[in-house]
NUTORRO-651761 format. One line per 4 residues: number of its first residue (from 1); their letters; for each residue z, x, y of C-alpha. Coordinates in steps of 0.2 Angstrom, whole numbers. Each point is the difference from the previous one (the first is absolute). Last residue first. Layout:
N
NUM> a> Z:X:Y ~ ...;
This chain:
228
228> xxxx> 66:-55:81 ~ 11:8:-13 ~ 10:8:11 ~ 1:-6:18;
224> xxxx> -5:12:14 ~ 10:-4:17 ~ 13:12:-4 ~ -13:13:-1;
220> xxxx> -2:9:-15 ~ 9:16:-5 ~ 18:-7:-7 ~ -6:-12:-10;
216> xxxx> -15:10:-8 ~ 11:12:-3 ~ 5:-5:-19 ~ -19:-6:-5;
212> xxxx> -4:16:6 ~ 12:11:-11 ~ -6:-10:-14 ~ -18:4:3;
208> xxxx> 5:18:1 ~ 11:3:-15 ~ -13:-10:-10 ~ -13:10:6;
204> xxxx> 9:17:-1 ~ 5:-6:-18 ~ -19:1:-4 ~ -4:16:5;
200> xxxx> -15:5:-8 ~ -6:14:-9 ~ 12:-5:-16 ~ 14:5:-10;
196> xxxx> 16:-2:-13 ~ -9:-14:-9 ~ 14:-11:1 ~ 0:5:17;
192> xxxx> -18:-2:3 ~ 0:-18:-8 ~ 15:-6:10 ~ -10:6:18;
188> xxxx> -15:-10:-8 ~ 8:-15:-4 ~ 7:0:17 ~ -13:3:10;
184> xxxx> -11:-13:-9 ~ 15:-11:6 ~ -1:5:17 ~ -22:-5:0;
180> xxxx> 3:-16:-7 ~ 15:-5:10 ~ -14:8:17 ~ -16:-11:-5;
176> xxxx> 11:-16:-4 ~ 10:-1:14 ~ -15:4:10 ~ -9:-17:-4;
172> xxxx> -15:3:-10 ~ -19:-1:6 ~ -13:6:-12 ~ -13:12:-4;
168> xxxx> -7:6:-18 ~ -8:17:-2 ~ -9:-4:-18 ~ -3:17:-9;
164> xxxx> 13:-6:-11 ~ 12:-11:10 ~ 5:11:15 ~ 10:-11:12;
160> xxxx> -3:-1:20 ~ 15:-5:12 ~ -2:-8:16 ~ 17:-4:4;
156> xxxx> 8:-19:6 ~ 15:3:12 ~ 16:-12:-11 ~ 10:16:-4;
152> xxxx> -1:6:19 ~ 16:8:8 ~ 11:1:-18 ~ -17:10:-8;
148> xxxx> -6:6:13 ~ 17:10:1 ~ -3:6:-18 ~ -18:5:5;
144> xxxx> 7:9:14 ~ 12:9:-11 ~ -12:5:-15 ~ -11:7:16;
140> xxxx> 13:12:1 ~ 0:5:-19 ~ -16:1:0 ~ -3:12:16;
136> xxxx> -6:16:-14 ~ 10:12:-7 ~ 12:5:-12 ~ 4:20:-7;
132> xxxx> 5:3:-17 ~ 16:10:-2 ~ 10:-14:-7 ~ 19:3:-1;
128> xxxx> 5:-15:10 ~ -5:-12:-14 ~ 5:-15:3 ~ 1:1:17;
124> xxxx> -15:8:6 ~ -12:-15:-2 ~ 12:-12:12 ~ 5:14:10;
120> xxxx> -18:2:4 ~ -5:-19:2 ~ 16:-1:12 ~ -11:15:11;
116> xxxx> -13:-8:2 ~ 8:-20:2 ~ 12:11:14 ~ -17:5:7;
112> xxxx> -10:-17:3 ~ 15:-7:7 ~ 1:12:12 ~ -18:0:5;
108> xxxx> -2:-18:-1 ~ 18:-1:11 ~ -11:9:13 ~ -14:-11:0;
104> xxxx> 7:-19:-2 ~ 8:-7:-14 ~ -9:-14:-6 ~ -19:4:7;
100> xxxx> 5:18:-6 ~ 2:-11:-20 ~ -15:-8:6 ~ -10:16:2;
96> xxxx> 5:8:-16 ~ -6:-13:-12 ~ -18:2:-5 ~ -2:17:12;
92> xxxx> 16:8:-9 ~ -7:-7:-18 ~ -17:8:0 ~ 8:17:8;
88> xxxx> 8:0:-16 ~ -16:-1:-11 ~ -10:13:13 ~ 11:12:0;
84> xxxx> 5:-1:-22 ~ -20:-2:-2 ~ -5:15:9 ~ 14:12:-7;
80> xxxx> 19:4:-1 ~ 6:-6:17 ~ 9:8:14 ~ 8:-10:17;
76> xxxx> 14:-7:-9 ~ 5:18:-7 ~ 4:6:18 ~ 14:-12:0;
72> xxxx> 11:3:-12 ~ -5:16:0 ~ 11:3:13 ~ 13:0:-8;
68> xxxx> -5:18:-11 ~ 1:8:18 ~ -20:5:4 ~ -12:11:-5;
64> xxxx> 13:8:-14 ~ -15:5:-11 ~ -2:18:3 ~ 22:1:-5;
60> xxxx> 0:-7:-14 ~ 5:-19:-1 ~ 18:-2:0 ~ 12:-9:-14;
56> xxxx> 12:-13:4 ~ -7:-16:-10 ~ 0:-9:14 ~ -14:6:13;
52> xxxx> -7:17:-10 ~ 3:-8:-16 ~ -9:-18:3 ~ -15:6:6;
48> xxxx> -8:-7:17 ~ -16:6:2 ~ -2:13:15 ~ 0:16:-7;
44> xxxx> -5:-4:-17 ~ -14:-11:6 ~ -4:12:12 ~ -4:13:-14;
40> xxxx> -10:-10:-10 ~ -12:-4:14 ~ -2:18:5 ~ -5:5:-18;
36> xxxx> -9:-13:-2 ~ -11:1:18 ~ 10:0:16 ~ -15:-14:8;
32> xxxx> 7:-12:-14 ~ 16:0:7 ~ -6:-2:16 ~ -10:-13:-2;
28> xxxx> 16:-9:-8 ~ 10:3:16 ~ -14:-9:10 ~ -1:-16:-11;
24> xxxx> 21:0:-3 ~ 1:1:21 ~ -15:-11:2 ~ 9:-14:-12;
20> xxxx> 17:2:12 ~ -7:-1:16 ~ -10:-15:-7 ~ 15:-7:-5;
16> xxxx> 11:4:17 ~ -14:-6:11 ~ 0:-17:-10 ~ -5:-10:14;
12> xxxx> 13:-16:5 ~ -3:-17:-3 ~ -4:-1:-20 ~ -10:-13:-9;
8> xxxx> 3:-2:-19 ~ -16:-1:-11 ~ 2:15:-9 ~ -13:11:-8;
4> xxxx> -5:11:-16 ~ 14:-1:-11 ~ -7:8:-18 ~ 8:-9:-15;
């Protein structure tokens, strides 16, 4: 299930959004312009690894770019590939500009980065040992698509479904699109750990959509109703 549009109004412009997707677009590019060697390398620098942030070990030396809490943040702005960018910048253009419509700019921008930075501590947790680096906005956008969720469950989304070699379109209420999307979050995230790996952090996307469904209340503006 592929969202490809909602049909929700919003009243203000989604500087902070579109701020945010260029940021990703132009720190991909320059990944890729560092060439494999380079592109590893700042993964490792900048990725969030569990160890160096709460595991209590240190990076070496070459690779200590930044203090290991940082890359909480720094990690939201890499991705993995092509298809990781461009699938979550999908869902931050979807469903990003009515969650700032909600909040307003600079609470966007906070709100945007505590989801960030819950998803981490979310995937880190139980397993504060891992030496593997995470990246990618995922986990953020997990939390904007939890607030949509409480702001928005009734907004109608365009979503395309793959039946064969069939792309089949429809409209569902959002309600359905995003419980769908969570729980495909958690079977997966319980299927890594029972297999004791994966390339993807699912429990960052829990821990993030949860984290926005909880600070949705406190963000918003009094004047927004949930589950409008």
């Amino acid at each position: 299930m592929i969202p490809l549009h909602d049909d929700n109004p919003t009243e203000l412009f989604p500087y902070v959004t579109i701020a945010f997707i260029a940021a990703c677009v132009l720190v991909f590019v320059w990944q890729f312009s560092l060439g494999p060697q380079g592109q590893q390398y700042i993964v490792v620098a900048l990725g969030f690894i569990p160890a160096a942030v709460v595991g209590g070990q240190s990076l070496p030396p070459e690779y200590a770019l930044v203090p290991p809490a940082a890359t909480l943040f720094t990690s939201m702005f890499l991705h993995g590939g092509w298809m990781h960018l461009i699938g979550n910048m999908l869902y931050l253009w979807i469903f990003g500009n009515n969650v700032e419509d909600a909040m307003g700019h600079g609470r966007f921008v906070v709100f945007y980065l505590l989801c960030g930075a819950a998803a981490a501590f979310a995937q880190a947790l139980p397993n504060p040992a891992s030496t593997v680096p995470m990246v990618g906005a995922s986990g953020a956008i997990s939390g904007v698509l939890g607030a949509y969720l409480l702001l928005h469950p009734r907004a109608r989304v365009l979503v395309a479904i793959p039946l064969g070699f069939i792309l089949y379109t429809t409209r569902l209420p959002a309600m359905y699109v995003l419980a769908f999307w969570f729980v495909l979050q958690i079977i997966n995230s319980v299927l890594m750990a029972t297999a004791g790996g994966g390339g993807v952090a699912w429990g960052a996307h829990v821990g993030g959509f949860v984290a926005g469904m909880l600070l949705i209340p406190v963000f918003k503006h009094r004047k927004i109703r949930l589950f409008h």
